[in-house]
N, CA, C and O atoms as a Tinker XYZ file with bonds, in Angstrom:
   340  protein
     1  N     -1.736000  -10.481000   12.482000    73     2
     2  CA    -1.286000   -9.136000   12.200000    64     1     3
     3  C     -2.274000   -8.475000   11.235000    63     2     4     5
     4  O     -2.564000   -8.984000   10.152000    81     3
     5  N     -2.692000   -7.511000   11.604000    73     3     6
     6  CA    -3.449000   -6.393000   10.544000    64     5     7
     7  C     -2.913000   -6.438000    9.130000    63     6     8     9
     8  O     -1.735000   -6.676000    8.867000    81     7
     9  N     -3.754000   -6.219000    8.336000    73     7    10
    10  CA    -3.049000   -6.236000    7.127000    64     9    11
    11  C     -2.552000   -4.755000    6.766000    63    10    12    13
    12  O     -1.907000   -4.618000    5.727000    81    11
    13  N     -2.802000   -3.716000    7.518000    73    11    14
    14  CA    -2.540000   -2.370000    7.479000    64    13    15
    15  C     -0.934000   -2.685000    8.164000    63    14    16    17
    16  O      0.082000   -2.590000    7.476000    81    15
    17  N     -0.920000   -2.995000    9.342000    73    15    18
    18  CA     0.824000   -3.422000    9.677000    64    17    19
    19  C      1.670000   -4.390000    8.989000    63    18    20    21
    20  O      2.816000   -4.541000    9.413000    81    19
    21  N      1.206000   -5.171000    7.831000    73    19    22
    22  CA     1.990000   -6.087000    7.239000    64    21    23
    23  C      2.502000   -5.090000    5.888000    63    22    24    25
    24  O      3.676000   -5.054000    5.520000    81    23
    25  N      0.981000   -4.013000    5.001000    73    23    26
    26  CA     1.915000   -3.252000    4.384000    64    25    27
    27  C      2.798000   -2.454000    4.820000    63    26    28    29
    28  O      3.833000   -2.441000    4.154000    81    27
    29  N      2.751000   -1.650000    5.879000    73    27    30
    30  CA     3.879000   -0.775000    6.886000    64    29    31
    31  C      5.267000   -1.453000    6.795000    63    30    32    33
    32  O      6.279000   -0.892000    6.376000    81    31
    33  N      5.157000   -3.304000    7.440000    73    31    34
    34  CA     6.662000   -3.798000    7.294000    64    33    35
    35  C      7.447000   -3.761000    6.133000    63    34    36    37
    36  O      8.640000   -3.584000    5.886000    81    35
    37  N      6.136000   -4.043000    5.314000    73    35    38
    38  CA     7.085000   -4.822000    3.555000    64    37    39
    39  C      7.396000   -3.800000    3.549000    63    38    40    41
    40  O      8.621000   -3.909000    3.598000    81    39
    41  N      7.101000   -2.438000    3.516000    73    39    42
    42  CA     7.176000   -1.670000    2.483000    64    41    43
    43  C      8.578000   -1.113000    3.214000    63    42    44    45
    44  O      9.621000   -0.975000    2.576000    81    43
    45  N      8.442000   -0.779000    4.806000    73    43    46
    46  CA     9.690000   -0.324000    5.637000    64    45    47
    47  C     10.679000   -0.693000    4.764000    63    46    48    49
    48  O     11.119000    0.080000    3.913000    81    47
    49  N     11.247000   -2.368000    4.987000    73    47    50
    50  CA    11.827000   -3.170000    4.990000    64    49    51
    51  C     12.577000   -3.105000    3.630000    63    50    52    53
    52  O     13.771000   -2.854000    3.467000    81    51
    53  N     11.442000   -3.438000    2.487000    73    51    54
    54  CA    11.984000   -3.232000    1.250000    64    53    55
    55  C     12.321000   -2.041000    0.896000    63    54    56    57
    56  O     13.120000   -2.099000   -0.039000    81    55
    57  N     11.978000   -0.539000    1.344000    73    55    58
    58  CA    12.585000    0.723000    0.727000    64    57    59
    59  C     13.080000    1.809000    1.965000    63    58    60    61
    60  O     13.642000    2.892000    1.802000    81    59
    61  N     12.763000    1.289000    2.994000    73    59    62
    62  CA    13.123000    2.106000    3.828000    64    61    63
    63  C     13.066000    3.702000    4.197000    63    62    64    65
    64  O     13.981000    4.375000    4.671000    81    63
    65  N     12.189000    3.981000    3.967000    73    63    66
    66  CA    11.125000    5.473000    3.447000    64    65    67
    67  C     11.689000    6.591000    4.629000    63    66    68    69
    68  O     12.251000    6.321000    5.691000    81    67
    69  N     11.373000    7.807000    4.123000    73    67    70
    70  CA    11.514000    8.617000    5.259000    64    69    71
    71  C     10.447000    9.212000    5.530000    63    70    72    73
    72  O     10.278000    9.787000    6.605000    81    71
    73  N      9.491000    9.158000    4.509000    73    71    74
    74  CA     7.678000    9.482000    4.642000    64    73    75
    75  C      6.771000    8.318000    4.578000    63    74    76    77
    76  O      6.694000    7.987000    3.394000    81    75
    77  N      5.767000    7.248000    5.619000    73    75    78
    78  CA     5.805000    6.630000    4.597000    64    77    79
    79  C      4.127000    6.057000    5.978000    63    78    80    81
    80  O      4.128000    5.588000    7.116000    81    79
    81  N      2.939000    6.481000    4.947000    73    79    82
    82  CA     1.568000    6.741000    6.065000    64    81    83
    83  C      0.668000    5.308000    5.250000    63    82    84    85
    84  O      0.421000    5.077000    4.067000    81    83
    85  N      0.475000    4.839000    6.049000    73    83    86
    86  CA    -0.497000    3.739000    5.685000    64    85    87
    87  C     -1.589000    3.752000    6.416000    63    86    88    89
    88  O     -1.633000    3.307000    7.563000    81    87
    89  N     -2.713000    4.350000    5.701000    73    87    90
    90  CA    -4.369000    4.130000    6.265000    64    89    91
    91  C     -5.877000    3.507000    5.686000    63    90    92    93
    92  O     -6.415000    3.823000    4.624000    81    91
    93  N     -6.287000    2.724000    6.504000    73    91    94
    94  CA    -7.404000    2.134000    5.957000    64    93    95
    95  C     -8.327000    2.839000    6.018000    63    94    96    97
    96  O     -8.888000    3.034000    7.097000    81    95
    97  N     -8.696000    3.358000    4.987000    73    95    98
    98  CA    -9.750000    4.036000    4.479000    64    97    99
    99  C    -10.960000    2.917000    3.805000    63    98   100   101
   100  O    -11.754000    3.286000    2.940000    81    99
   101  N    -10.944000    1.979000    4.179000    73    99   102
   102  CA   -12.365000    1.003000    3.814000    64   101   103
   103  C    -13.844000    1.722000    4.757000    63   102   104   105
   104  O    -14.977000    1.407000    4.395000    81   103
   105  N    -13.679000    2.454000    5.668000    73   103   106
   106  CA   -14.896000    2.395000    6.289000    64   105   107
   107  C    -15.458000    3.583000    5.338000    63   106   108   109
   108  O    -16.548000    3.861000    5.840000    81   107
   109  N    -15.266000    4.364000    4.286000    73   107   110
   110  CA   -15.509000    5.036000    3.673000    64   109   111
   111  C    -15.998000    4.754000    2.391000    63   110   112   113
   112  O    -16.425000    5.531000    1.537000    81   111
   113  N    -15.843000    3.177000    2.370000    73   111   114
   114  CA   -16.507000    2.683000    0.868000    64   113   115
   115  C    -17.338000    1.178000    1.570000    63   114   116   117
   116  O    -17.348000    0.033000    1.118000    81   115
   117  N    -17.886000    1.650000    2.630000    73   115   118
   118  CA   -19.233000    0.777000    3.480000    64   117   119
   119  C    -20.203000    0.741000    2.195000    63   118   120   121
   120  O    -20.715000    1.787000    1.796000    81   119
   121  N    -20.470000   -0.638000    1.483000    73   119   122
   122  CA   -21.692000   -0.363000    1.011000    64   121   123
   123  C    -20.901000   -1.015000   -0.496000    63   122   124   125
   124  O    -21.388000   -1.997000   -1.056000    81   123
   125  N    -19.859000   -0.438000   -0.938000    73   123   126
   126  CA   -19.358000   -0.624000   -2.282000    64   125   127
   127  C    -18.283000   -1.686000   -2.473000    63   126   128   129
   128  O    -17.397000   -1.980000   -1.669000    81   127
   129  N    -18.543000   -2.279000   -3.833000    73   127   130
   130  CA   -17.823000   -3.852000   -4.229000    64   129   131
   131  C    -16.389000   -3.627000   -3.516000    63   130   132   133
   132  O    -15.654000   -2.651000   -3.364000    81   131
   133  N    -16.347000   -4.845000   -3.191000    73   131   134
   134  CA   -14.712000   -5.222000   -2.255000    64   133   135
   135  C    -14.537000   -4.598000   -0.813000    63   134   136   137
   136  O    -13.465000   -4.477000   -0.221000    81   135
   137  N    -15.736000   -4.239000   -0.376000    73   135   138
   138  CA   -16.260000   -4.174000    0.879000    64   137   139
   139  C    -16.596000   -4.797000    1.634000    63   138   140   141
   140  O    -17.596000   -5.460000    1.359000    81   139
   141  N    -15.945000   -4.973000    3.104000    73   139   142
   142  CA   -16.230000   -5.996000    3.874000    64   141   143
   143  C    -16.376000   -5.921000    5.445000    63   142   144   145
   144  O    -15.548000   -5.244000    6.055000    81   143
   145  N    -17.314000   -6.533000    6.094000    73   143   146
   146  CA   -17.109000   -5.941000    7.565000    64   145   147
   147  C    -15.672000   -6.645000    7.990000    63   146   148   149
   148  O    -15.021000   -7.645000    7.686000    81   147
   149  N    -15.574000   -5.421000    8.949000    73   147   150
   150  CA   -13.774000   -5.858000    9.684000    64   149   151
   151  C    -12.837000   -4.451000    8.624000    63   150   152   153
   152  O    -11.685000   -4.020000    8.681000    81   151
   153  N    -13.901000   -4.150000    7.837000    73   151   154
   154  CA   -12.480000   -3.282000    6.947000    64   153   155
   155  C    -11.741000   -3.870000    6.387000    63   154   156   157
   156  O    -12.020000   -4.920000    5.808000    81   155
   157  N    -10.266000   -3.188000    6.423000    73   155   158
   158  CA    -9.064000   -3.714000    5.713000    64   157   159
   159  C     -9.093000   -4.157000    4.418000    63   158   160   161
   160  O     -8.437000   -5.141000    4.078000    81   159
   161  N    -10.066000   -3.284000    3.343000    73   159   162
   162  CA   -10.250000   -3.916000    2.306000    64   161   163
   163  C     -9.450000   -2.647000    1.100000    63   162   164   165
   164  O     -8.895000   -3.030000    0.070000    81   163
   165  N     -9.554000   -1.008000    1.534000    73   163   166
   166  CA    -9.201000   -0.147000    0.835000    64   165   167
   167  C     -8.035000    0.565000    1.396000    63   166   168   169
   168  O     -8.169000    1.019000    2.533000    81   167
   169  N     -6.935000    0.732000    0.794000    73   167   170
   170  CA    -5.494000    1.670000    1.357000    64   169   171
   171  C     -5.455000    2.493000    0.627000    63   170   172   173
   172  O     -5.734000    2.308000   -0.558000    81   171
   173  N     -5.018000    3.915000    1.219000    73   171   174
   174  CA    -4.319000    4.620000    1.163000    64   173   175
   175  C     -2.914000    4.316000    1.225000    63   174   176   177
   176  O     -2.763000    3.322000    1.935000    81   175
   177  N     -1.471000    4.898000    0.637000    73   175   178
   178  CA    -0.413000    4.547000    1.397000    64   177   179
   179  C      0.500000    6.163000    0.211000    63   178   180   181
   180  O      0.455000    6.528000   -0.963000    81   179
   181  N      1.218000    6.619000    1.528000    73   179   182
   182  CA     2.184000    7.828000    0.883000    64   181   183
   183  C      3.535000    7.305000    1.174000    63   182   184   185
   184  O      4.007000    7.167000    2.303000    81   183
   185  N      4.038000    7.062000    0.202000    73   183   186
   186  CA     5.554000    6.801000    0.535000    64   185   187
   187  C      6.684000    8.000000   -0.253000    63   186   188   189
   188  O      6.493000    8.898000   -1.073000    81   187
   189  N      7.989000    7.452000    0.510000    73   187   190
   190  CA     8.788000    8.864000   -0.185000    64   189   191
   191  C     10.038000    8.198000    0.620000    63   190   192   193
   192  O     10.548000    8.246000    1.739000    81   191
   193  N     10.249000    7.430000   -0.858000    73   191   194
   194  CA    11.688000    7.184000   -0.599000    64   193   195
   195  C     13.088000    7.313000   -1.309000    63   194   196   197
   196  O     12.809000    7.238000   -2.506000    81   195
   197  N     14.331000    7.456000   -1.198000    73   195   198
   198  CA    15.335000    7.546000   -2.319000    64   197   199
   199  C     15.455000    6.534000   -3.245000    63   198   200   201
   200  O     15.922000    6.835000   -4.344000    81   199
   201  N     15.146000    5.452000   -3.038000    73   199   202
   202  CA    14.987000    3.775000   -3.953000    64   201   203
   203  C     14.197000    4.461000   -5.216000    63   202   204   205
   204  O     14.439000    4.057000   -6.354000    81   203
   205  N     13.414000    5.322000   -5.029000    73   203   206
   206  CA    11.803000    5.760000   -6.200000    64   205   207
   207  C     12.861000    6.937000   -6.970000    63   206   208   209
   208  O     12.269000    7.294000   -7.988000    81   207
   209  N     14.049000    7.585000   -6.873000    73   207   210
   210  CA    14.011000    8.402000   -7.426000    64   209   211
   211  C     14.472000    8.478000   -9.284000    63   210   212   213
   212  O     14.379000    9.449000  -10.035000    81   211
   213  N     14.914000    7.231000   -9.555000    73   211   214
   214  CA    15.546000    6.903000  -10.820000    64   213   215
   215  C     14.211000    6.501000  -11.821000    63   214   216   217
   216  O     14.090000    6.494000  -13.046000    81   215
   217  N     13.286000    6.174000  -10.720000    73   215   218
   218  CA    11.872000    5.164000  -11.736000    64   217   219
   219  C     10.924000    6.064000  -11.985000    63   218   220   221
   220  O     10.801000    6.995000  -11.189000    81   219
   221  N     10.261000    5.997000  -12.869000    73   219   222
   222  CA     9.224000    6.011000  -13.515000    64   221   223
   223  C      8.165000    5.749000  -12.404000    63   222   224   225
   224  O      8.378000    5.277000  -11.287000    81   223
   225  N      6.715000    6.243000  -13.058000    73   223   226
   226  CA     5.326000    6.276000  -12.007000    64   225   227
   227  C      5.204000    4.753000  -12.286000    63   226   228   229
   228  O      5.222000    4.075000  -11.259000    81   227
   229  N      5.104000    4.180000  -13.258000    73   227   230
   230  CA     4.966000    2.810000  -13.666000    64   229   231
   231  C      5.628000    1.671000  -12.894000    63   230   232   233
   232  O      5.153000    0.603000  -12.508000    81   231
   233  N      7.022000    2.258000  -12.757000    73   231   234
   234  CA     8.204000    1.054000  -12.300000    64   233   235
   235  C      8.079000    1.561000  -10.968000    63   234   236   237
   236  O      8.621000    0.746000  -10.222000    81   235
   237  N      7.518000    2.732000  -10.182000    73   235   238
   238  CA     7.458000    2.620000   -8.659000    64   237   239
   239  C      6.007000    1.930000   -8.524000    63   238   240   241
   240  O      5.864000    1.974000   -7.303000    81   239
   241  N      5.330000    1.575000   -8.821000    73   239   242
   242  CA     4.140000    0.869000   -8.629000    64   241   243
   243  C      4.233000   -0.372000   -8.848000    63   242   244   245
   244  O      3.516000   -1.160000   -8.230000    81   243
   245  N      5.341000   -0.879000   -9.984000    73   243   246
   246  CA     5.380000   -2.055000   -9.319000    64   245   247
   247  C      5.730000   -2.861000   -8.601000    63   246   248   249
   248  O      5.314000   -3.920000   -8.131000    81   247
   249  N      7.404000   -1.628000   -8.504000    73   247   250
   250  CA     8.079000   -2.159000   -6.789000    64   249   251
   251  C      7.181000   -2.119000   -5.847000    63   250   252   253
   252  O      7.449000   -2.861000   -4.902000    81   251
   253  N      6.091000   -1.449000   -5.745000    73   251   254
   254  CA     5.661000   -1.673000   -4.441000    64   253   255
   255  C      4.785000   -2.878000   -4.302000    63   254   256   257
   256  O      4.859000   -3.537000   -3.265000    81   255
   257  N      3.860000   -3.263000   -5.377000    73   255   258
   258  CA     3.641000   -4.316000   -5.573000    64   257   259
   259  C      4.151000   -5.354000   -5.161000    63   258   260   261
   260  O      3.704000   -6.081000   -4.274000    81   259
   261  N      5.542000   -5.557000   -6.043000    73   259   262
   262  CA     6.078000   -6.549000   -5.989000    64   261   263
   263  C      6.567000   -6.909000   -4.330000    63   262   264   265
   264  O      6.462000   -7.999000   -3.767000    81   263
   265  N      7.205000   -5.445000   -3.688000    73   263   266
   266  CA     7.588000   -5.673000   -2.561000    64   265   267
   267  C      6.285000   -6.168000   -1.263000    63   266   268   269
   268  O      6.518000   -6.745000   -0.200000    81   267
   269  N      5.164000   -5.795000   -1.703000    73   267   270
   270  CA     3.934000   -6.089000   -1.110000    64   269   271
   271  C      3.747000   -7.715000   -1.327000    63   270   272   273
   272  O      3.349000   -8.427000   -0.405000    81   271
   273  N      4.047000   -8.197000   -2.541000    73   271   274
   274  CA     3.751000   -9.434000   -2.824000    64   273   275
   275  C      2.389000   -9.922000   -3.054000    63   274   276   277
   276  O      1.438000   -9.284000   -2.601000    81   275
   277  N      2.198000  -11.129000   -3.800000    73   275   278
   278  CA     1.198000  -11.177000   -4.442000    64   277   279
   279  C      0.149000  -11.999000   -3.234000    63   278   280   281
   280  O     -1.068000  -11.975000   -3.419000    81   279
   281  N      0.801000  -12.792000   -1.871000    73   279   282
   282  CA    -0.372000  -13.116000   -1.068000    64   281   283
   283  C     -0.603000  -11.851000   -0.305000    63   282   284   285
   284  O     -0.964000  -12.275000    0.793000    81   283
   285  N     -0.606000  -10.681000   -0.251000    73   283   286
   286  CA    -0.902000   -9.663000    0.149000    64   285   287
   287  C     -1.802000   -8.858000   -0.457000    63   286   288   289
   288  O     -2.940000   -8.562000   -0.091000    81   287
   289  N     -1.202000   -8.533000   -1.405000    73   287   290
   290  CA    -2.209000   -7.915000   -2.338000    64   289   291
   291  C     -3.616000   -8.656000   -3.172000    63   290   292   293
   292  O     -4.411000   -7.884000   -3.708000    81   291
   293  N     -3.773000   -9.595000   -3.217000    73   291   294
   294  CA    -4.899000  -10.188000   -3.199000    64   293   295
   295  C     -5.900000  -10.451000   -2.069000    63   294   296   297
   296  O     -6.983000  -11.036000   -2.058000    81   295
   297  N     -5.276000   -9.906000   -1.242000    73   295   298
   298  CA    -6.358000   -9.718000    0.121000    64   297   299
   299  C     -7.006000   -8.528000    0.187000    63   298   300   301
   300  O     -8.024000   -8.362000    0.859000    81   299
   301  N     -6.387000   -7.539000   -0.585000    73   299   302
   302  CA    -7.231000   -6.348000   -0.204000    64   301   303
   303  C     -8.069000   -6.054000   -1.674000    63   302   304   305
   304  O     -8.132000   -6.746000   -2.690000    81   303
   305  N     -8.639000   -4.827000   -1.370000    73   303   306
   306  CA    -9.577000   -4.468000   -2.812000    64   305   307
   307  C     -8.808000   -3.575000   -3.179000    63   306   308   309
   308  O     -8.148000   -3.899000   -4.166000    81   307
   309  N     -8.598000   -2.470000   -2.750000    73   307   310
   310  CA    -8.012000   -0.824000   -3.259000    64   309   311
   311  C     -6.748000   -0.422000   -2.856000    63   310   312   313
   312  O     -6.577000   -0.195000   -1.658000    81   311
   313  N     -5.786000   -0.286000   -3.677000    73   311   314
   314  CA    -4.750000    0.388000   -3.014000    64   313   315
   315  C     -3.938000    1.757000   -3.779000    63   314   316   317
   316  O     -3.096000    1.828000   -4.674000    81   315
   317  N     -4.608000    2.712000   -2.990000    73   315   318
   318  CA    -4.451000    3.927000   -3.653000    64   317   319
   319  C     -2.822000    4.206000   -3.288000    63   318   320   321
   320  O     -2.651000    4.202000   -2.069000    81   319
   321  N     -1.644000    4.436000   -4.030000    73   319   322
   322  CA    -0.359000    4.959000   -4.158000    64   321   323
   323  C     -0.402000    6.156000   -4.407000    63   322   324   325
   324  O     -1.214000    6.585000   -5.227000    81   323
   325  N      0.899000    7.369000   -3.426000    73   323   326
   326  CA     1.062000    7.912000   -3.949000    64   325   327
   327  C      2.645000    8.034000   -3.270000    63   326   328   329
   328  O      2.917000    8.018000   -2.069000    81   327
   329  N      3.738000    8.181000   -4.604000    73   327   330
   330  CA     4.834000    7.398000   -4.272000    64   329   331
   331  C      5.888000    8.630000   -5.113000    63   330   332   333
   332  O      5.853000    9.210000   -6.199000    81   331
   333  N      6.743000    8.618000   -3.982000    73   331   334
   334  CA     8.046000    9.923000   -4.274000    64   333   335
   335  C      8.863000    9.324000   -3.819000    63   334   336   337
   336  O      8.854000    8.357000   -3.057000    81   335
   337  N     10.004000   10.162000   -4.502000    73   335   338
   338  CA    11.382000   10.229000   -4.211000    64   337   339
   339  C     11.781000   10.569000   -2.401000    63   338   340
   340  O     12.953000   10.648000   -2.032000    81   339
């Protein structure tokens, strides 16, 4: 499985979003540290869910984290958030 469709599940799964875009944007940092052929090294991801609306920018970053998990997120280099209610 892509690692672009494994963040899509966790993230479904754990918050259940009603906005919620996951794109690999690695071919755009060709050339720069944590770059790799095959991609899948830099994300984008917009989420927007009701779970985010009580937390803090801090405490939604690390739910997603956490819900991403840590053999996941050590596979990639970049993961740009941007995370709503």
């Amino acid at each position: 499985m892509r690692i672009c469709d494994e963040i899509e599940a966790k993230l479904q799964s754990a918050f259940h979003p009603h906005i919620l875009e996951v794109d690999d944007d690695s071919e755009s940092h060709r050339g720069h540290s944590g770059w790799r052929e095959g991609g899948e090294t830099h994300f984008n991801v917009i989420i927007r869910a009701p779970a985010f609306a009580d937390m803090s920018r801090l405490e939604r970053h690390r739910a997603v984290h956490a819900a991403l998990g840590p053999q996941l997120v050590t596979r990639i280099h970049a993961l740009a958030l941007d995370i709503g209610a």
